[in-house]
C-alpha positions, -999 to +999 in steps of 0.1 A: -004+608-324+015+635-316+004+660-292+014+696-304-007+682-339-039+674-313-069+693-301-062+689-265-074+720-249-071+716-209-082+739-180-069+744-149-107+751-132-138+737-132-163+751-155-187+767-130-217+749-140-203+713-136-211+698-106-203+663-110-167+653-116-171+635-149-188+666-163-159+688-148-127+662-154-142+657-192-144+692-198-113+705-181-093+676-196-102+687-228-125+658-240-156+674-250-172+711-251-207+724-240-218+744-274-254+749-255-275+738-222-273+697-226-254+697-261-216+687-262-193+682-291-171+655-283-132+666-289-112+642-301-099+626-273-135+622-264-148+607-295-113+579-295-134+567-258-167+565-271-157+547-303-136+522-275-172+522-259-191+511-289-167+488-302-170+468-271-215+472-275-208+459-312-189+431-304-208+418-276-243+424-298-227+408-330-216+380-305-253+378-291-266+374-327-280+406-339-272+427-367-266+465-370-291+490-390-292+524-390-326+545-388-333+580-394-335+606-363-361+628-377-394+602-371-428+610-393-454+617-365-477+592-381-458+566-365-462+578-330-498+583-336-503+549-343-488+535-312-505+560-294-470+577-275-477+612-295-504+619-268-483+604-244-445+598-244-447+636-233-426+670-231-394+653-234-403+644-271-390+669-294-416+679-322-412+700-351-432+708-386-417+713-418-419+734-443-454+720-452-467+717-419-458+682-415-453+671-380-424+653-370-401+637-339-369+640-333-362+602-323-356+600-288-363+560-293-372+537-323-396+517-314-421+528-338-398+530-364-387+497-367-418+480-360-430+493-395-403+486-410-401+452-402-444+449-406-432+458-445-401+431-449-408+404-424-440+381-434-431+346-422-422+332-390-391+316-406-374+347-403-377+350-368-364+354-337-345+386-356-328+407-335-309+445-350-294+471-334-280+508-341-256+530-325-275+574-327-279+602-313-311+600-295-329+637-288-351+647-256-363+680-245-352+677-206-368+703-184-333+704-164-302+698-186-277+688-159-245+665-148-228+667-178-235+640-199-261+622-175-288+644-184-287+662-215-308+669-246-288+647-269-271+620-266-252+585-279-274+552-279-270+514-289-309+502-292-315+469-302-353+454-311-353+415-312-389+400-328-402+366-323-433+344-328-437+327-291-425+346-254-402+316-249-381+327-279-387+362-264-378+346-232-342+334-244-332+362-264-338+386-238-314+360-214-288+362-244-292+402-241-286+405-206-260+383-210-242+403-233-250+436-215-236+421-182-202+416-203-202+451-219-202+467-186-174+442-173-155+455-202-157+486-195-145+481-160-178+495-141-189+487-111-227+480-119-260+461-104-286+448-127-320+459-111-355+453-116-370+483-130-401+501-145-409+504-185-427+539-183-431+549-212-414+522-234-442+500-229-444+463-218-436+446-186-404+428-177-377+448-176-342+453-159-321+486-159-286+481-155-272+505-124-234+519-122-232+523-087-225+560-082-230+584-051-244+611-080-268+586-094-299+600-101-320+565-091-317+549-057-313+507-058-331+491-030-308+463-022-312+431+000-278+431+024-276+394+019-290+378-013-284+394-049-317+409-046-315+444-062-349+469-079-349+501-084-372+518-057-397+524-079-404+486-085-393+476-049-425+458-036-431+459+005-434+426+020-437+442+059-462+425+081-486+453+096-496+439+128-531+453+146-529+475+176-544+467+208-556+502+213-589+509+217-608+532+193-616+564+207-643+592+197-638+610+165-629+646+171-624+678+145-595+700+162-582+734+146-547+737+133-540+768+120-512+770+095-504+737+098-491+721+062-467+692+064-470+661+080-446+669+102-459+704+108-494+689+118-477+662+141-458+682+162-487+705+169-505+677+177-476+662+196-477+629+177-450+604+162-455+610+119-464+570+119-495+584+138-511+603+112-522+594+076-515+612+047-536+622+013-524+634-019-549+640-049-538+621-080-546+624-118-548+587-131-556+592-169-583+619-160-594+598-129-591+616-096-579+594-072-573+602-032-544+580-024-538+572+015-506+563+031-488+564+068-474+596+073-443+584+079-445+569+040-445+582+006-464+575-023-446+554-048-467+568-083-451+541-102-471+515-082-500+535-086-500+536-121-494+498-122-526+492-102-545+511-124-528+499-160-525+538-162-509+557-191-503+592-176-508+591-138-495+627-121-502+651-090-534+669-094-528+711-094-542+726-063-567+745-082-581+709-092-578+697-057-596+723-041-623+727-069-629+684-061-622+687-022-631+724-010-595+721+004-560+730-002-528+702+001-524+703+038-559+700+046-568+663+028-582+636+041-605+607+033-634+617+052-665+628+036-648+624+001-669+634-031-684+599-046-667+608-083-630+606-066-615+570-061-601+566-020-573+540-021-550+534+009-517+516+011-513+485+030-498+495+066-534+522+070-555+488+075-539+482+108-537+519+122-558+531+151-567+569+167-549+584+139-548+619+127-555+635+093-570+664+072-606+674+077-610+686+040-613+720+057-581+747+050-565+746+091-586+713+105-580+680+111-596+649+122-583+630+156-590+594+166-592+588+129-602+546+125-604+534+091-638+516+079-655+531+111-649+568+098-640+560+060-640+535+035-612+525+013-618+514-023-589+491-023-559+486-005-526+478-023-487+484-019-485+518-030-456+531-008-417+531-012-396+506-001-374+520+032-343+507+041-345+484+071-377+472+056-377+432+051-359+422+013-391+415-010-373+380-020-376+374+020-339+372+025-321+397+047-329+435+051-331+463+026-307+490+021-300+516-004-278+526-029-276+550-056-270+544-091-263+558-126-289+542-151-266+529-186-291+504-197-323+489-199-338+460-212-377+455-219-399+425-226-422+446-244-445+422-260-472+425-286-474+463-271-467+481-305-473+448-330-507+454-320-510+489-319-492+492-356-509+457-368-475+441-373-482+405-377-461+379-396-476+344-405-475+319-389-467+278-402-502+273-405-506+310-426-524+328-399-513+363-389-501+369-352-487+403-341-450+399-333-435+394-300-412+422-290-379+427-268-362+462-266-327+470-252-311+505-246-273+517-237-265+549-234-229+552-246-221+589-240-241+582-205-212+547-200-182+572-208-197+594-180-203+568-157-164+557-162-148+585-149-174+594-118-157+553-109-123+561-122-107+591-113-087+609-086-073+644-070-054+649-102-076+641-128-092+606-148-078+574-143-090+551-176-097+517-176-074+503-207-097+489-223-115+523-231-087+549-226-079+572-255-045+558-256-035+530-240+006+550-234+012+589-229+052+594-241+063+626-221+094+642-237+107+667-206+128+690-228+124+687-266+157+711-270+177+684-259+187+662-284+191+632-264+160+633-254+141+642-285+158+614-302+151+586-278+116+600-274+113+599-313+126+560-309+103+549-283+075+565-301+082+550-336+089+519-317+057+516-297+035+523-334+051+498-353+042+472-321+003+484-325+002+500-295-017+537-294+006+561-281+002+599-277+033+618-277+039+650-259+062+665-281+046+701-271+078+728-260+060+731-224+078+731-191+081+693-173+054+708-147+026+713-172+030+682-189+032+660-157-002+680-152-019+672-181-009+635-184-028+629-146-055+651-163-064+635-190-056+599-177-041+577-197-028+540-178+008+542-185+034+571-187+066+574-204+087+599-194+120+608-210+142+627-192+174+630-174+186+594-182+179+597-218+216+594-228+216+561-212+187+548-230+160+548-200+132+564-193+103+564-163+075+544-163+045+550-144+012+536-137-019+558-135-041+540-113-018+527-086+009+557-089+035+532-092+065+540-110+103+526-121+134+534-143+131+509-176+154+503-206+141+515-239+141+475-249+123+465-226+094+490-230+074+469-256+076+437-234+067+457-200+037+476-221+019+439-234+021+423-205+005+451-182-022+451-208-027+414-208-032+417-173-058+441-172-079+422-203 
């Protein structure tokens, strides 16, 4: 391709509202375009890495044994209904009526769409395991559009759905999945941890999410420092060993604390260590209200909550509700004298405190020499905090520590969760119906390009992996008014297309400064330049990544060009 014919607009600043560098490198580099908050139009620089991208899903899914499909966006709301997510997937689902009032989703997953479809073509357990897959856009209304391509309202996904009439073919293809996703990543030359994770909303229970390690990753890996251990926090479970004080309990006393509301507000004035206080925040668990108790040097983890309870919906009650329940604001809670309709549950480590401090249910009061069981009773203790770094590794080898991570895919063992709901069932060899077994499994590929470049770049601009740059060679002619030039230029270039290799030529009449610019801009892994030897047949050769560069003989360009990309496959 040759440049001056491309839509390659560059920038020499950041766009003001990017503040991670993929979003600013991709737009100043001229691969893609913001036309609103969290919408992009991929230029076509852009769309050349994200077709890379998906070649590489296809090929490792095809390899893995599934097939592609495609499914429409725009979901009837029927669907959702009947699995029950309408009422509670949330805000993040886009709804919209048509023109006869019919309700509908903009598909920010498929679940519900292929489970009818294959409840109408699949009735016989010789067709399973099946397993299919698409590449679409998937839609969600995010509250916060932000980082580029991380978080926005529409975006590139490969989901897969595999069926199957027992868990241990569930079991295997969901092995052959991860597999296949561990090799996709590779591929693409990430950096990445497979954690345990959460389903949320998806439904089910096992699940992993695959993790590009990334200081702007929105999720935080809790990591043993010396076994492969590796959750996201969320699903992180504490294995610490609360041990009993000695301390004897003293008398229970109400003190005043005026305009005390943190933790760490209340234990300075009190002139105690944080770990010496307990702290109560009001939950909704589907409708339930539900006083949850921790250390006050620990936070709530909701995700556990929810588990505990099997919850669908589980958030922070308003203060309105909280004070209408406890006749107290936020920084007033506590569990003692607690209305008998809200639930009092307490993490692990609160068994074992002693002479603690905590809210008096009274707006500037708090309880001292606070003992649980003597002054309050719990309704069950569980592990309801958040992993902390330092804390023992839940597969009792080594110490935890964190990292952060971008999330570019997820897999799910979601079970009969929607079979049952949407009475899929297939029958079985001895004609008896049986809801089908279900697997799901995510990429985002617009999210995996992103995740490239916060990896692979530098001062000067993106550094591409080869197997998913735009081009694998950017041909730099200095001075296209010299003939020399043009004409070895025009050589090398027809030269390198007739050997299969994707070249983009700067044939553009721009000075040698701005096109040594825009080639560390937009990143491609090897540079030809021709310039002052031209007459003598040679031209530079450099090397993105590393900076290296040397002097080579137009013949032995094509040679020099396979084998650095032999190496790197």
């Amino acid at each position: 391709m040759k440049q001056s014919n491309l839509l390659l607009p560059t920038l020499k600043e950041n766009p003001t509202d990017a503040e991670i560098k993929s979003h600013q490198l991709l737009v100043r580099a001229g691969y893609m375009r913001q036309i609103a908050s969290g919408l992009y139009s991929f230029l076509p620089l852009g769309n050349r890495v994200l077709r890379k991208v998906e070649q590489i899903v296809r090929e490792e899914m095809d390899e893995a044994g599934a097939t592609e499909i495609l499914m429409p966006a725009l979901q009837p709301s029927e669907l959702w209904k009947e699995s029950g997510r309408w009422q509670t997937y949330g805000l993040e689902l886009m709804r919209i009526d048509d023109r006869h009032s019919r309700e509908f989703a903009l598909g920010a997953t498929h679940e519900e769409v292929i489970t009818s479809i294959i409840r109408d073509e699949v009735k016989s357990y010789k067709k399973l395991p099946l397993t299919v897959y698409q590449i679409q856009s998937k839609f969600r209304d995010e509250k916060r559009p932000r980082f580029g391509l991380l978080r926005g309202r529409e975006f590139l996904m490969k989901d897969a759905y595999s069926f199957h009439d027992s868990f241990d073919s569930l079991d295997k293809t969901y092995e052959t999945i991860f597999n296949a996703y561990r090799n996709i990543f590779t591929r693409c030359g990430l950096d990445f941890r497979a954690v345990i994770a959460d389903s949320g909303a998806m439904g089910g229970k096992d699940t992993h999410e695959f993790m590009v390690l990334s200081d702007v990753g929105e999720d935080v890996i809790a990591y043993s420092d010396t076994s492969d251990y590796a959750a996201n926090i969320e699903m992180a479970p504490v294995i610490t060993k609360y041990e009993p004080s000695n301390e004897e309990a003293k008398e229970l006393q109400k003190v005043e604390t005026p305009n005390q509301k943190t933790m760490e507000d209340v234990a300075h004035y009190l002139g105690h260590s944080l770990d010496k206080g307990l702290k109560a925040l009001m939950f909704k668990v589907d409708e339930q209200l539900v006083l949850v108790i921790t250390r006050g040097d620990h936070e709530v983890n909701d995700v556990k909550l929810k588990n505990l309870y099997d919850a669908s919906i589980v958030d922070l009650a308003s203060e309105e509700e909280t004070k209408q329940a406890m006749n107290a604001g936020f920084g007033s809670l506590g569990p003692i004298g607690v209305p008998e309709n809200v639930d009092i549950i307490a993490d692990y480590a609160v068994q074992s405190v002693v002479n603690v401090s905590c809210g008096a249910n009274e707006d500037g009061y708090h309880y001292i020499n606070v003992n649980p069981e003597r002054d309050f009773m719990v309704k069950e203790y569980a592990d309801l905090r958040f992993i902390q770094e330092g804390d023992p590794s839940p597969d009792g080898k080594g110490m935890i520590k964190f990292a952060r991570g971008i999330e570019v895919g997820h897999v799910f063992k979601l079970g009969k969760f929607y079979s049952e709901k949407m009475d899929a069932s297939y029958l079985d060899q001895n004609g008896k119906a049986n809801p089908f077994i279900m697997g799901c499994y995510g990429i985002g590929v617009s999210r995996t390009l992103a995740a490239i470049v916060e990896q692979y770049h530098d001062d000067h601009g993106i550094t591409w992996p080869v197997q998913v740059a735009p081009y694998q060679v950017h041909l730099l002619a200095l001075n296209m008014k010299k003939d020399e030039q043009k004409e070895l230029a025009e050589e090398i270039y027809e030269t390198l297309k007739k050997a299969g290799i994707e070249v983009l030529f700067d044939d553009r009449k721009e000075r040698a400064g701005v096109k040594f610019a825009d080639s560390d801009l937009v990143g491609i892994p090897l540079r030809i330049t021709v310039g002052k030897r031209a007459d003598e047949g040679f031209a530079e050769l450099k090397y993105r990544q590393s900076g290296d560069q040397q002097d080579i003989y137009k013949s032995d360009i094509i040679d020099t060009v396979r084998s650095f990309m032999s190496e790197v496959k």
